[in-house]
C-alpha positions in Angstrom: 7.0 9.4 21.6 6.6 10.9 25.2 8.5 13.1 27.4 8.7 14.2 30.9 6.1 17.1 29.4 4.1 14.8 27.6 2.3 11.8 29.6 1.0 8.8 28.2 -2.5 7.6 29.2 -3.9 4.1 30.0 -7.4 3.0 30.7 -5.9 2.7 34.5 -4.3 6.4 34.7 -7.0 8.3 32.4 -9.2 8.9 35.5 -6.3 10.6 37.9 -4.3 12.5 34.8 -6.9 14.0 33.0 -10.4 14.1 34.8 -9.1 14.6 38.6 -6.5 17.0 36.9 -6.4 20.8 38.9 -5.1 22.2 35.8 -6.6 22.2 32.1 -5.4 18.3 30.0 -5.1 18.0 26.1 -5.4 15.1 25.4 -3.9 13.3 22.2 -5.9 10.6 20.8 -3.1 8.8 18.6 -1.8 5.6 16.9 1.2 4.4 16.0 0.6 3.7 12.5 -0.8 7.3 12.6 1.5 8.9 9.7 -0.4 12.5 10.9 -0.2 12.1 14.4 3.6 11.5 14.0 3.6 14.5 12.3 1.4 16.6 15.1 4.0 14.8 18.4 6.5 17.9 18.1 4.3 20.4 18.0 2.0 18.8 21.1 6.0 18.7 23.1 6.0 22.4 22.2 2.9 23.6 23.8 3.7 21.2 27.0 7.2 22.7 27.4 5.6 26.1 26.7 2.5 26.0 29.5 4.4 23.2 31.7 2.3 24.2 35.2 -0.7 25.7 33.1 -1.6 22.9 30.7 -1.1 18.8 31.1 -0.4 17.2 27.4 -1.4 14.0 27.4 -1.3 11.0 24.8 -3.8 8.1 24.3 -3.4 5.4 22.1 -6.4 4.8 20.7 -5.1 1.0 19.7 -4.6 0.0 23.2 -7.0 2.1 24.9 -10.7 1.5 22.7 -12.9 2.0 25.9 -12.0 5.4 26.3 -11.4 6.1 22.6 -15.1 5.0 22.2 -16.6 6.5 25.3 -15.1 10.0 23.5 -16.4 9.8 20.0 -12.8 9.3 18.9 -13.7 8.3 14.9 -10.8 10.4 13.1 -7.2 10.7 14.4 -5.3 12.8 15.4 -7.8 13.7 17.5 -7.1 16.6 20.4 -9.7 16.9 23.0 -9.2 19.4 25.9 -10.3 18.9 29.5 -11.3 21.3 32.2 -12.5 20.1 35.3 -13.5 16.7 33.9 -15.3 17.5 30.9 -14.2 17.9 27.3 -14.2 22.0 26.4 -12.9 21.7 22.9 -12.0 19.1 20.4 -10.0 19.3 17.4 -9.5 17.1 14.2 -6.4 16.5 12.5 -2.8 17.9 12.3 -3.3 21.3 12.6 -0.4 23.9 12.9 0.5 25.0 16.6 -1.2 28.2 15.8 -4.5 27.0 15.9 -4.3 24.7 18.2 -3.3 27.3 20.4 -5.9 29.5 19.3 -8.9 27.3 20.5 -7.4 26.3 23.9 -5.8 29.7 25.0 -9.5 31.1 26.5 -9.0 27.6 28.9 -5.4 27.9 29.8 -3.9 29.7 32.7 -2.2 33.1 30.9 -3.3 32.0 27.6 
């Protein structure tokens, strides 16, 4: 369910991709049994290819990573939280069209 756009997280790799990141990290909080995050992957592989250098996509299964699931407040899924600088900016719940995702991380994103 990853690409070369879209990187997937571990408790050991959370630290460096997302908070130590210089640019802007969605991050995906996902399972595989996750009928709606399925349904959400394309459009996340979308926006990654489409702000590759300006925004980091990023995918965390919440099965295999609890710790930081929990130390987010990660209670629905999907679940999209965006980092700036280390700290969550926005969070979104549930498969929502590209548009609005878009919408509500655009003000955070280089040229968005």
């Amino acid at each position: 369910m990853a690409s070369d756009l879209v990187h997937i997280l571990t408790a050991g790799t959370f630290e460096k991709e997302v908070l130590r990141s210089k640019i802007p990290v969605l991050v995906d909080f996902w399972a595989t049994w996750c009928g709606p995050c399925r349904a959400i992957a394309p459009v996340l592989e979308e926006i990654a290819r489409e702000h590759n250098g300006t925004l980091k996509v990023c995918k965390a299964d919440v099965d295999n990573n609890q710790e930081i699931a929990a130390k987010y407040l990660i209670h629905s899924i999907p679940t999209l939280k965006l980092f700036v600088g280390g700290e969550v900016k926005e969070s979104l719940v549930g498969a929502l069209p590209k548009s609005q995702i878009l919408e509500r991380i655009a003000s955070h994103i280089a040229g968005g």
